[in-house]
ZADO-388114 format. One line per field, with one value per residue (C-alpha): residue number from 1; x, y, z. Coordinates in pm, 1 decimal, decimal comma. Example, Ala and Ser with C-alpha at 12.3 -4.5 7.8 and 13.67 -1.06 7.14 Angstrom:
2
seq <- [1_2]
px <- [1230,0_1367,0]
py <- [-450,0_-106,0]
pz <- [780,0_714,0]
This chain:
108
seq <- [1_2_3_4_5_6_7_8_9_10_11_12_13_14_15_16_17_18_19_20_21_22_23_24_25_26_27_28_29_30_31_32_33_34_35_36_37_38_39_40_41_42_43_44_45_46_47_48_49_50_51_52_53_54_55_56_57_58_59_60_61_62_63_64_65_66_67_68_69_70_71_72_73_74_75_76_77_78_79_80_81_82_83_84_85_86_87_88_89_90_91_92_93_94_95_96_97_98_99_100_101_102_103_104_105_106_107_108]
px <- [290,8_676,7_915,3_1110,6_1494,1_1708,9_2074,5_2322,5_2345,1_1957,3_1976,5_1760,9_1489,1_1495,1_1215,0_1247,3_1601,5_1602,4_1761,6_1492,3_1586,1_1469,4_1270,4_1502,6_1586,1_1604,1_1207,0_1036,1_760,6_465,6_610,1_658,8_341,7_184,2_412,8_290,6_-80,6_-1,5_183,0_-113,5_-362,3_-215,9_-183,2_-525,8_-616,7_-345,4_-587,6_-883,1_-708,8_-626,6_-983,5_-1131,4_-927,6_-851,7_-487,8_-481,6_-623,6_-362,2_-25,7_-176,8_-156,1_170,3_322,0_161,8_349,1_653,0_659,5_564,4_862,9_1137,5_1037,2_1041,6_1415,6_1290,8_1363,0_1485,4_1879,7_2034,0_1969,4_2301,1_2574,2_2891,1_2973,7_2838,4_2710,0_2299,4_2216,7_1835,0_1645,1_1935,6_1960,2_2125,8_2366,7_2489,7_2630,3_2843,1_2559,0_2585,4_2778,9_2523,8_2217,3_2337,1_2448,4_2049,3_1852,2_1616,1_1751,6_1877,2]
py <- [315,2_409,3_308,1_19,3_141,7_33,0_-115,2_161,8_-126,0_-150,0_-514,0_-589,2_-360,9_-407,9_-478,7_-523,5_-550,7_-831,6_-817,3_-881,9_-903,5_-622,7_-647,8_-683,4_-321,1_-435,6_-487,3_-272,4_-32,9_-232,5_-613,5_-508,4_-364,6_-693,8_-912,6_-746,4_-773,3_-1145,7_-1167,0_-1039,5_-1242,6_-1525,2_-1408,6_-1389,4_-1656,1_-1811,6_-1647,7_-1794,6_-2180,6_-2136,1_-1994,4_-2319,6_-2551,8_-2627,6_-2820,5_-2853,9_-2497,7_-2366,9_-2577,4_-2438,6_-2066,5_-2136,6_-2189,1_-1921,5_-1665,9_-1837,1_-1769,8_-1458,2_-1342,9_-1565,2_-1343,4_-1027,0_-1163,3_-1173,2_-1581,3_-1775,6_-1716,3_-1354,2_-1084,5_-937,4_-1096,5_-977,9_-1291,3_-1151,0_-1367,2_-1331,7_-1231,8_-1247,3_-1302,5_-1251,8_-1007,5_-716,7_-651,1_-969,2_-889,4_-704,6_-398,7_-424,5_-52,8_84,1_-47,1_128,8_414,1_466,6_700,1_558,1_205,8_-18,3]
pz <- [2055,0_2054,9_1807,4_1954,9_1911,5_1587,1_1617,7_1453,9_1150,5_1138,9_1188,9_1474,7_1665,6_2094,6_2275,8_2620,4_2618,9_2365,5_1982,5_1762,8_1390,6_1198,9_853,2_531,0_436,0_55,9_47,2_-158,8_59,8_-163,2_-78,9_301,6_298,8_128,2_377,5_700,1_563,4_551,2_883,5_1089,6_862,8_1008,0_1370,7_1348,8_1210,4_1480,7_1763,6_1618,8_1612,1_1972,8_2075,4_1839,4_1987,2_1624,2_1625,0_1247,6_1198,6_1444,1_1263,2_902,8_1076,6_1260,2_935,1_739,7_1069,8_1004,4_592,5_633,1_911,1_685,0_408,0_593,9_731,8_1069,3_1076,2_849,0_741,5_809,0_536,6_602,5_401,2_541,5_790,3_1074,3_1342,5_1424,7_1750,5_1736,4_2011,7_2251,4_2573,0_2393,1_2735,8_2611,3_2279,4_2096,8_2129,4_2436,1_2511,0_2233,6_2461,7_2784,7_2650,2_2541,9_2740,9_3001,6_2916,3_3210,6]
């Protein structure tokens, strides 16, 4: 598996040509570590819902995804704090990275 590449401000990661906001570069290595061990707990446990048919199980594991990613900074508010806007989850051709993104090798 490659590295997906990193906006020059480390703020989001692109997959597929999409901005995805990146984990909170404050985190300590131990509390990402213990975040992401949480994160795909829950995916798991997300899988299993769906595969059980379980609505309630699937909510309860929903949620657990979500509190996980908010406190990684991957949802929730922005972990920057200078002003600027988010762009997550948008086509990164249609942003302000969008020269970065084209200038990357092998990158439509």
């Amino acid at each position: 598996m490659t590295t997906p590449p990193t906006t020059p401000d480390g703020r989001y990661i692109v997959v597929r040509g999409r901005l995805w906001r990146a984990t909170r570069p404050d985190l300590s290595p131990e509390r990402r570590e213990t975040l992401t061990r949480d994160l795909m707990a829950a995916r798991r446990e997300v899988g299993r819902a769906r595969r059980a048919g379980d609505r309630e199980a699937l909510a309860k594991a929903g949620q657990a995804v979500d509190a996980a990613k908010v406190a990684l900074g991957e949802r929730g508010p922005a972990w920057w704090t200078d002003g600027a806007p988010d762009f997550n989850r948008r086509m990164a051709r249609n942003t302000p990275y969008a020269d970065w993104y084209a200038s990357l090798e092998g990158e439509p």
